[in-house]
N, C-alpha and C positions, 0 to 999 in steps of 0.2 A: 304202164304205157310208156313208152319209146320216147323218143326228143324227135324223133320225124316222124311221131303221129298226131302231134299235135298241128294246129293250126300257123302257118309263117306267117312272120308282119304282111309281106308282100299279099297274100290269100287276105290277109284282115283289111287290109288298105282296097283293094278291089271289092271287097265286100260293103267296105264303105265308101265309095266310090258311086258303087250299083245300088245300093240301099238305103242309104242314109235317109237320103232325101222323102223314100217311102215312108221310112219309122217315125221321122218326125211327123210327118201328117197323121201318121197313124195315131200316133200318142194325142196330138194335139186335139183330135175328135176327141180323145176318151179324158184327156187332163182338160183339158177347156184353157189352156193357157202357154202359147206360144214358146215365151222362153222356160216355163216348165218343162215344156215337151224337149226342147232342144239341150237340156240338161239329161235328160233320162235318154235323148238318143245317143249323147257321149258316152252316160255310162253303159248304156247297153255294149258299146263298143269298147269299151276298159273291161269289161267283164269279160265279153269275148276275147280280149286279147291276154286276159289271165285265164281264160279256162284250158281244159286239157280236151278239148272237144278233138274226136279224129278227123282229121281232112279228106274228102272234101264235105263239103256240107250238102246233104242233098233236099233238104228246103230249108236253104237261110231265111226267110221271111219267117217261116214258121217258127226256126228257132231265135231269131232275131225277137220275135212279138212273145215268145216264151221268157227270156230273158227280162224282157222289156216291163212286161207284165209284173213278174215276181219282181222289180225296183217299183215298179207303183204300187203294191198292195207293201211292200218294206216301208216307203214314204207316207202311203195314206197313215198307215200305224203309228210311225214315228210322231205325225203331225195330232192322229188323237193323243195319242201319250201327253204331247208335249199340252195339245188345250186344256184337256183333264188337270194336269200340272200347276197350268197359269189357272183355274177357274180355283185348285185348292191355294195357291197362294192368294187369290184373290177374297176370301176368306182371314185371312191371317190380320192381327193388328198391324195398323202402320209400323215399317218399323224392325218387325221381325222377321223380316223375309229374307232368303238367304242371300248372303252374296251371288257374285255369275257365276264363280268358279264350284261356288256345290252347287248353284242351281245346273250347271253341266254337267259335274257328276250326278247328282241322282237321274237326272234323263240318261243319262249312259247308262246306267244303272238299270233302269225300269226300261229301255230299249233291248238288252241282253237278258232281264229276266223275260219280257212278254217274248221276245225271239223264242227261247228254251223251251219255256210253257206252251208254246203254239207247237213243240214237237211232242208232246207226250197229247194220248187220247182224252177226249174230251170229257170222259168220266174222272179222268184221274186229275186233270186242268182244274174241271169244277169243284171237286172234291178239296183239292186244296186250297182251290179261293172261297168258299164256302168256313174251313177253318180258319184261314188264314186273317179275309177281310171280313167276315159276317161275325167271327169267333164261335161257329157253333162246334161241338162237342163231335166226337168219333161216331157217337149213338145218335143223335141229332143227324148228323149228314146221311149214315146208312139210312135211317129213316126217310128221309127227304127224295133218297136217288133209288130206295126199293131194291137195297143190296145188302147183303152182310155185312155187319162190324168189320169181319177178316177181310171182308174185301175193301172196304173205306183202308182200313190199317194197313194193306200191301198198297191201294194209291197213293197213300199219303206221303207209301216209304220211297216210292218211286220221285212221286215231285219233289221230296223233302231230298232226293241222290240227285237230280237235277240243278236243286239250287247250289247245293254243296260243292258239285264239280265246279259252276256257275261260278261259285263265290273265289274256289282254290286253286282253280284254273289258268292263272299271273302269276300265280306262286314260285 
């Protein structure tokens, strides 16, 4: 794509202009929380203003509530990650809990693994959490999902090339 097919500030600025004001209310029905909303309507418009969308848009609502959408189901996730997280520290002796700086990295961490995981299909997702967290066996999960050993061992290889990109990907 081109450099004048993309969207100009001037186009993003009119769109937010004309919009904004929509998306906040819009959000605000579905988050239940005013400056929530008004957070996600910014980023809706930084996303838009990094994306390569071609101009013009012919329903910005539509793609605006597209956008908008995919930052609240990114947030809602972020925020279980992060409960799950604090309910297993909550668990731990006094004491032994990590500092902030790993407790940031591992939520960075398990934010980029569950991102990854949500793209491969949901046999091959469960397959691996089923090894992974439950520790059952190659024969154990085919059993469980009513598929071949070979086919657990090609999903496993997939989520297992997922996390590895995952991991070496800074590199």
């Amino acid at each position: 794509m081109q450099m004048n097919d993309m969207l100009k500030p001037s186009e993003v600025d009119l769109l937010y202009q004309t919009h904004h004001d929509w998306l906040r209310g819009w959000l605000r029905t579905r988050v239940g929380c005013m400056e929530n909303a008004a957070d996600l309507a910014q980023d809706t418009f930084v996303r838009l203003l990094r994306a390569r969308q071609v101009s013009p848009l012919k329903e910005p609502r539509a793609y605006l509530s597209s956008i908008a959408r995919g930052l609240m189901i990114d947030q809602f996730r972020r925020r279980a990650l992060e409960r799950a997280y604090q309910d297993s520290l909550a668990c731990l002796p006094e004491g032994e809990a990590p500092s902030e700086e790993y407790r940031l990295i591992i939520l960075d961490t398990l934010e980029r693994l569950d991102s990854a995981l949500q793209q491969l299909k949901p046999r091959v997702r469960q397959a691996f959490l089923l090894a992974q967290l439950d520790g059952l066996s190659i024969t154990q999960i085919a059993m469980r999902l009513e598929v071949s050993r070979a086919t657990i061992e090609r999903d496993l290889a997939k989520a297992l090339g997922v996390c590895y990109r995952l991991r070496y990907a800074d590199l």
